[in-house]
C-alpha positions as CSV (number, residue, x, y, z in Angstrom):
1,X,161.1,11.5,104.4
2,X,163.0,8.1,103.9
3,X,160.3,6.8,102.3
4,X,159.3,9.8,100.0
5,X,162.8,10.0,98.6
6,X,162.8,5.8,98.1
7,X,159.5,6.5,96.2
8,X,160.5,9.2,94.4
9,X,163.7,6.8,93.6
10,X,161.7,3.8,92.4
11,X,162.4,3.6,88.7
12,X,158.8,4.5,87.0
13,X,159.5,8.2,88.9
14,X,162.9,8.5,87.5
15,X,161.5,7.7,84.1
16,X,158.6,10.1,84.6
17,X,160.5,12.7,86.1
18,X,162.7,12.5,83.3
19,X,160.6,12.5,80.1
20,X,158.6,15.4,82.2
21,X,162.0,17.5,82.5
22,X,163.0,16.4,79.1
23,X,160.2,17.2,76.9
24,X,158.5,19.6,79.1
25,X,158.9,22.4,77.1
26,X,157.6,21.3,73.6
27,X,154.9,19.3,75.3
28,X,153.8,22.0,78.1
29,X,150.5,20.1,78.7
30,X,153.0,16.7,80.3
31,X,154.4,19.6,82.7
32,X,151.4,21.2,84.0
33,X,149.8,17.7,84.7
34,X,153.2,16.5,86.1
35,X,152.6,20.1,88.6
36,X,149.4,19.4,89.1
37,X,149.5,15.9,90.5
38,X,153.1,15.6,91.9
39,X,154.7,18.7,92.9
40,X,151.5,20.4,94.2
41,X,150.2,17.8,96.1
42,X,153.1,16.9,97.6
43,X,153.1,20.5,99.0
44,X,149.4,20.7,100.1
45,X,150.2,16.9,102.0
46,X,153.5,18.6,103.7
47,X,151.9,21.6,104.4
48,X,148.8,20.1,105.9
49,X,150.8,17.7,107.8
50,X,153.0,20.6,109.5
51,X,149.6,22.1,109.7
52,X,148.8,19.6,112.7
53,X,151.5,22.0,115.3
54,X,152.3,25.2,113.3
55,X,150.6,28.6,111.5
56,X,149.8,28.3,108.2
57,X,152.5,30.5,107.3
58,X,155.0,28.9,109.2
59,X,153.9,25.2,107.9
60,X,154.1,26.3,104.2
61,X,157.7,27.5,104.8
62,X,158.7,24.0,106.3
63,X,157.0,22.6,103.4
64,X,158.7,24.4,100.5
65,X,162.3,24.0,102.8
66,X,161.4,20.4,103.0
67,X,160.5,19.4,99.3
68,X,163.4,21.5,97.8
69,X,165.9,19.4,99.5
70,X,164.2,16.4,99.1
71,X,164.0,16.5,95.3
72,X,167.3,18.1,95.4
73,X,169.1,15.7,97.1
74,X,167.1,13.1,94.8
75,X,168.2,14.8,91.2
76,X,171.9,14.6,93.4
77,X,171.1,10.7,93.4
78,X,170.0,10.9,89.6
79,X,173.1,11.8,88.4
80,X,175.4,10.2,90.6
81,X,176.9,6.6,89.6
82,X,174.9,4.0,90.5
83,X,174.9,2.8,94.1
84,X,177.3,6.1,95.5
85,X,175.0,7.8,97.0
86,X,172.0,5.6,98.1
87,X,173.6,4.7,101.3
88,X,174.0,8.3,102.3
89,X,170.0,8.7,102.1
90,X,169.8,8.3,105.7
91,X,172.2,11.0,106.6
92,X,171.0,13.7,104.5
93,X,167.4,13.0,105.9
94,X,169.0,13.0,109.6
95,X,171.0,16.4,108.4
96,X,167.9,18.0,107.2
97,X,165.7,17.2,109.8
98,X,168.4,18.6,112.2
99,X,168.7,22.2,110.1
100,X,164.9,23.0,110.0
101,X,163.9,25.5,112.5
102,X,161.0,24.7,113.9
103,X,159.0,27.7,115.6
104,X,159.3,27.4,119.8
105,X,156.3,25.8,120.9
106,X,154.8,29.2,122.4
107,X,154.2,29.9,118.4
108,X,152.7,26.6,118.0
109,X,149.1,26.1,117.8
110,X,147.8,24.0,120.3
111,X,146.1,21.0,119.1
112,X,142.0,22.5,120.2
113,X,143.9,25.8,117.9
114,X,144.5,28.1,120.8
115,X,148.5,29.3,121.3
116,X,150.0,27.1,124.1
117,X,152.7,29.1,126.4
């Protein structure tokens, strides 16, 4: 997560993310390839990836939960002054991580796909 949020941090993503929010609506062709390549892959890669020990269902949720506080927290860092929130990356990550409820692992599929008790 520390390293998605320093990606989406670097300065070519601000820019992008930027010009996409700021002329999104007269240009609405910039904001469906913008969805298209960012926002739903980054889903399908957190989905797949929570995929690997929970339902479908269940890893979609943690996706969605998981991207809207990343980019929150990263438009947070956008319009804060320079340097005043970069060091407190860390924390909200560790915070995050630590408010996600994860299903007990009788829920969990087991890695062959068969519910583990």
């Amino acid at each position: 997560l520390l390293r998605l949020l320093d990606g989406l941090m670097v300065e070519e993503s601000t820019r992008l993310f930027r010009l996409v929010m700021g002329e999104g609506e007269r240009f609405p062709e910039i904001q469906t390839l913008f969805w298209e390549r960012g926002p739903t892959l980054m889903l399908k890669h957190f989905s797949d990836y929570y995929g690997t020990a929970f339902e479908p269902e269940e890893a979609s949720r943690l996706a969605r939960v998981t991207i809207a506080a990343i980019t929150g927290f990263r438009s947070h860092l956008m319009i804060a002054p320079p340097g005043s929130m970069q060091s407190e990356a860390a924390l909200f990550v560790d915070s995050l991580v630590s408010q996600l409820h994860f299903p007990t692992p009788e829920t969990a599929p087991s890695p062959a796909g068969t519910l583990q008790r």
